[in-house]
Structures are given as structure tokens and as C-alpha cells.
C-alpha positions in Angstrom: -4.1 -2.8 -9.4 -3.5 0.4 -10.1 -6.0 2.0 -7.4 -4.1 0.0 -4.9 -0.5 1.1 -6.1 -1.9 4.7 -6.0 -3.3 4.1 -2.4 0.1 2.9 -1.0 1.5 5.9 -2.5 -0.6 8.4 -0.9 -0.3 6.0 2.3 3.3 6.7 2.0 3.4 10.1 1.4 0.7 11.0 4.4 3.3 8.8 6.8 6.6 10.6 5.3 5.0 13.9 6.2 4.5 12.4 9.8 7.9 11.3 10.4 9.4 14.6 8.8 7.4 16.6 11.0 
């Protein structure tokens, strides 16, 4: 559970630095 909240996370993060950039 945890492994997959923490791979949505860093899913997230990798596609918020797409859009900003």
C-alpha cells in the first residue's frame, strides 16, 4: 500500500515537472 502511494507520488511529481517546464 504504501509502495504504491509512494509510486503515484513520484509519478506525480516526474509529470508536474513536465507540465512546468
Amino acid at each position: 500500500m504504501v509502495i504504491i502511494i509512494t509510486t503515484i507520488i513520484m509519478l506525480l511529481q516526474f509529470v508536474i515537472h513536465i507540465y512546468l517546464y
